[in-house]
N, C-alpha and C positions, 0 to 999 in steps of 0.2 A: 418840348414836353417829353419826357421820360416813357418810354414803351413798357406798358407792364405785361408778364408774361401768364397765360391764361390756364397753360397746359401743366397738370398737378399731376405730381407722381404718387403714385400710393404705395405702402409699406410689402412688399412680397408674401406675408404671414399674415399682415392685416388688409384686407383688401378694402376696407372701408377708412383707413388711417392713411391723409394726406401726407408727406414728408418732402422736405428739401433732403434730408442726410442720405449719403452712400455711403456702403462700403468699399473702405480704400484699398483693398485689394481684389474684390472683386465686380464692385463699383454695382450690386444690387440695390433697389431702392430701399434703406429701413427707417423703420418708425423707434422714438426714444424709449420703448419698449423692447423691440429684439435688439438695440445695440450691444455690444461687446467694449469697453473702451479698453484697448490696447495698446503698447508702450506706443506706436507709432501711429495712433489715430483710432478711428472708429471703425470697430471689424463686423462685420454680422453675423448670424449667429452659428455659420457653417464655416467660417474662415476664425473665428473666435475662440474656436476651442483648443485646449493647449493639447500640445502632441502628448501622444504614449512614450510612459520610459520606459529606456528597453529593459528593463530588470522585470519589468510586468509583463511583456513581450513574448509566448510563449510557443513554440513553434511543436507539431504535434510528435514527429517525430520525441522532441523530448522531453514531451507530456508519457510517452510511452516508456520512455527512460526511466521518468520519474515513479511510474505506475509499478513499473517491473521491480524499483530498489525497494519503496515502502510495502508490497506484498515480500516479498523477499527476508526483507528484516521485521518483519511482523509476523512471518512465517518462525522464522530462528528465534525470534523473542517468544513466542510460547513455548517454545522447549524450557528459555532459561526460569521461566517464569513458571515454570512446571514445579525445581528446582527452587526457585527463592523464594514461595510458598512456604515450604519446611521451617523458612526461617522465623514464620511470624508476621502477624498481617501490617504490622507498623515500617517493617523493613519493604516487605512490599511494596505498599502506597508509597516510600520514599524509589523507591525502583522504580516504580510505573510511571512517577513523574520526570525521573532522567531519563526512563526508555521513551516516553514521549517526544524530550530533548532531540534523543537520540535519532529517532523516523525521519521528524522534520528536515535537522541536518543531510542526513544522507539523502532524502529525498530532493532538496534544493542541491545539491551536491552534484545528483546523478539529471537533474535538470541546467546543469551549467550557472548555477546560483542566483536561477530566477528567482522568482517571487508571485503569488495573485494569490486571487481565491479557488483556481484549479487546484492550484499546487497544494491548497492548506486543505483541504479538501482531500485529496489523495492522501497526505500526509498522517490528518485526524483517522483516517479507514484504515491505514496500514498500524497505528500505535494501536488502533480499538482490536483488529485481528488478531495481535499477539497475544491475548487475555481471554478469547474466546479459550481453549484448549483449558485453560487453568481451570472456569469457570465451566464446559460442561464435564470436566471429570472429577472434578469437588461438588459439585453442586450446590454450591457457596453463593447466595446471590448478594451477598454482602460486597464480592469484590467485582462486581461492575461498578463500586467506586472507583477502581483502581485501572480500569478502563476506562471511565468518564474522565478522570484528570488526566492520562498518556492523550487521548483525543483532544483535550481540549489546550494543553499545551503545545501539542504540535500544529494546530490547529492555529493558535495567535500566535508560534514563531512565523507564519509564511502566510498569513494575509497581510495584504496591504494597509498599509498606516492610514 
């Protein structure tokens, strides 16, 4: 007659969920709730998750890189922005959205072509910077449009997909 076995493992997360299933890498008990199915078996839910890529990767050193380029050129884009003001506020708003362009670029540039939501972040604050100088010495509050779109494009070039 067949020995049947008595002793039930329970799930690590579910402590009331009986399971036969391990994780094959690091052979903890899980229930068909915390499983993971991965190309080579059944992973749980700490062994399951896919790695970081390095583009999202951000080391702080050149977080500080990145911080220093987008103050920097949002420092100089209010001067030029002082300047294409004169020109009409249409030409403008078409400027605020390539100086937007512009933050992001150098901003992942000067962070070695990472990418996250730090970076877009710093990026959106360095393009909104450059437009401060326009808008307190006009006192125009029309063109924190022109702000809102430089932030908000720099802003979806460098976060994550």
């Amino acid at each position: 007659m067949a020995e049947q076995r008595t002793d039930a493992t329970y799930c690590i997360r579910h402590k009331e969920t009986p399971t036969g299933l391990r994780c094959g890498r690091c052979e903890t008990p899980v229930c068909p709730q915390c499983m993971v199915h991965g190309p080579v078996g059944v992973r749980c839910l700490d062994c399951g998750k896919p790695p970081k890529l390095p583009q999202f990767e951000v080391s702080t050193p050149l977080v500080l890189r990145a911080i220093g380029a987008s103050l920097g050129l949002g420092i100089a884009g209010g001067v030029v922005f002082l300047i294409l003001y004169a020109f009409g506020l249409f030409f403008y708003l078409i400027a605020a959205a390539g100086f937007g362009y512009v933050v992001s670029e150098a901003t992942s540039y000067a962070a070695n072509r990472k990418r996250g939501p730090i970076l877009a972040i710093i990026a959106a604050i360095g393009a909104v910077l450059g437009h401060v100088p326009v808008i307190a010495l006009t006192g125009l509050l029309h063109l924190i449009l022109g702000a809102v779109i430089a932030g908000f494009i720099a802003y979806v070039r460098l976060k994550q997909p």
